[in-house]
N, C-alpha and C positions, 0 to 999 in steps of 0.2 A: 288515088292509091295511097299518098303519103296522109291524108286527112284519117283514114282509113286505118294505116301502120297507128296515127299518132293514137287514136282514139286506144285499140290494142293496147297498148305501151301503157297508156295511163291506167287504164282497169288492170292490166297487171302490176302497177304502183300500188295502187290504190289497193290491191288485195293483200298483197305482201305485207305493207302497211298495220293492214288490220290483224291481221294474222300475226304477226311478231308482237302486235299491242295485247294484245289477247293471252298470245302466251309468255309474257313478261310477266302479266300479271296474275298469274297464274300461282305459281309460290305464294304470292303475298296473300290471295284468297286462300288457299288450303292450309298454308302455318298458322293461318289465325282457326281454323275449324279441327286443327287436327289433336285429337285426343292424346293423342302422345305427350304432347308440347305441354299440357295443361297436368297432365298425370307426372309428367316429372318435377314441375312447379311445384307441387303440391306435398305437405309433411307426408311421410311417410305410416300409414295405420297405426295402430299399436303391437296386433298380430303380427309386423314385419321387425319388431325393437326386441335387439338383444342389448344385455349388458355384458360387457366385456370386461375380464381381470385377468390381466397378465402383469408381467414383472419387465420391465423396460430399462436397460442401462443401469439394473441396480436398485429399483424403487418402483414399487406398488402403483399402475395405472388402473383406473375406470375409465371404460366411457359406455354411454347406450350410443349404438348405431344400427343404422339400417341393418339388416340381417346379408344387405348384397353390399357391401362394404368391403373393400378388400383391406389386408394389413397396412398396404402401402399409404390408402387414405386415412385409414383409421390415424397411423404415425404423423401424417401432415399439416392433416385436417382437425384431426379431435383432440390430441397430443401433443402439438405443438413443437413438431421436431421436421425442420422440413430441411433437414440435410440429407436426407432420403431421397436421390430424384425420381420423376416420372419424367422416362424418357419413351420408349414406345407404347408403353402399357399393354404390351402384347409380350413381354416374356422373354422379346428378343435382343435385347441389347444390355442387360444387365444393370443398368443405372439404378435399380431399386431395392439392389443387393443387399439384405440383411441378414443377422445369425439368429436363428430359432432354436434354442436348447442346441446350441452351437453348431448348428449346421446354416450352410447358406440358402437361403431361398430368394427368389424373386417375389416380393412383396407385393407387385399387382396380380398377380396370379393368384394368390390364394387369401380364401376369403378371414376378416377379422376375427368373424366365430368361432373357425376351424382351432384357434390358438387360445383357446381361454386356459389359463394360468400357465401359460408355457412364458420361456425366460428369452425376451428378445434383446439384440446389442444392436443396435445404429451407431452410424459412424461420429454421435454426440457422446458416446458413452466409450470411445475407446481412450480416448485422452486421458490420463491420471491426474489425479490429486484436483481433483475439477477443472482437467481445463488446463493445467499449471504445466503438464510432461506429457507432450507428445507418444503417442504409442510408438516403438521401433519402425513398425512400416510406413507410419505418418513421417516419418523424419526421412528414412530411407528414400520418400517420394521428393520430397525437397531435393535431397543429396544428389539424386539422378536427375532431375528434371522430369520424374516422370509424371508430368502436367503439364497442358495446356490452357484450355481455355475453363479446366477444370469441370466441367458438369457431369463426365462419366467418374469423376476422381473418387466420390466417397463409395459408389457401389464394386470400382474395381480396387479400394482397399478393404473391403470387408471381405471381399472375394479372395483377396490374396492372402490375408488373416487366413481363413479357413483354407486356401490351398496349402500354404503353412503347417498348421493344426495336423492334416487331412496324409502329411506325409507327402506329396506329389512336384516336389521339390530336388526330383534328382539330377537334372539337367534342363540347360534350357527350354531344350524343346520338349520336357513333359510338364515344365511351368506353364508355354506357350498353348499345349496342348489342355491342360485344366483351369487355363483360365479365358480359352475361346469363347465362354459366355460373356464375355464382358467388352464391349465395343470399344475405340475411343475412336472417334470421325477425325482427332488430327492427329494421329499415326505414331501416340509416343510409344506403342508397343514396346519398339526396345528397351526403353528407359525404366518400363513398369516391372520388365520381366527381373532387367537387373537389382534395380529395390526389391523385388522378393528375394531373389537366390541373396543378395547380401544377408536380409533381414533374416533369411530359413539359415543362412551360416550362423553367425552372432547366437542364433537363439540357444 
């Protein structure tokens, strides 16, 4: 009886075994065969290249890129402004907040073509005199703390620029309330809202 159990026991080792070996390697065979993997390695057509001109923080950019290029890469990647983050790249959390002929957009959301000669600000082009004076609400953030570990900081002052701008500045909770697109994972919300109502005061 137990010669019997043991023999049982082992062939279902011995199966399991193979079976787990099998499908471990499984991935490694289909990522080397799979058409995808090789199509995105690969330059992009010509039929797929645009060239792009827009006006960025004040000065004339080109770049050719893929036609599925969103602004946010184009600004990164081709343009060499990577104060811009990509945080969910889904639209949801605001970090890629930029001004498009003065309005805010989430920059992975819409694609680099959609914008040819339209006039974008990134949070390199708010500073004055290059760099030398702080924009009001860059300082404001200082002033309050409202920063952490900083990676939501540049999309939630561009956002706050334009809630600013946008008039939505009447009270805390309609700041709180137009600037709900904008995340920050370590909780300066208070801090942010106060740098703007200061900053929409002053102006």
């Amino acid at each position: 009886m137990s010669e019997t159990f043991d023999e049982a026991t082992t062939l279902k080792r011995r199966t399991f075994v193979a079976a787990s070996t099998a499908v471990a390697g499984l991935p490694l065979l289909s990522s080397d065969r799979l058409p995808t993997a090789t199509a995105a390695a690969a330059p992009a057509p010509a039929d797929r290249l645009s060239t792009v001109r827009l006006t960025v923080n004040g000065e004339q950019r080109t770049a050719q890129v893929d036609n599925r290029t969103s602004l946010l890469d184009l600004l990164r990647e081709h343009l060499d402004l990577p104060g811009t983050k990509k945080g969910c790249d889904q639209g949801a959390c605001g970090a890629c907040t930029v001004l498009v002929d003065d309005r805010r957009v989430n920059a992975c959301l819409t694609l680099a073509v959609m914008h040819q000669g339209a006039h974008v600000t990134t949070i390199e082009g708010l500073a004055r005199g290059r760099g030398e004076q702080l924009h009001p609400l860059q300082q404001a953030f200082i002033d309050h703390d409202g920063l952490q570990c900083g990676y939501c900081t540049p999309g939630q002052v561009m956002s706050g620029v334009a809630c600013i701008a946008e008039g939505h500045t009447g009270s805390r909770a309609e700041i709180r309330e137009w600037m709900s697109g904008n995340l920050c994972r370590c909780g300066a919300y208070t801090n942010i809202v106060s740098a703007i109502e200061q900053t929409a005061k002053e102006a």
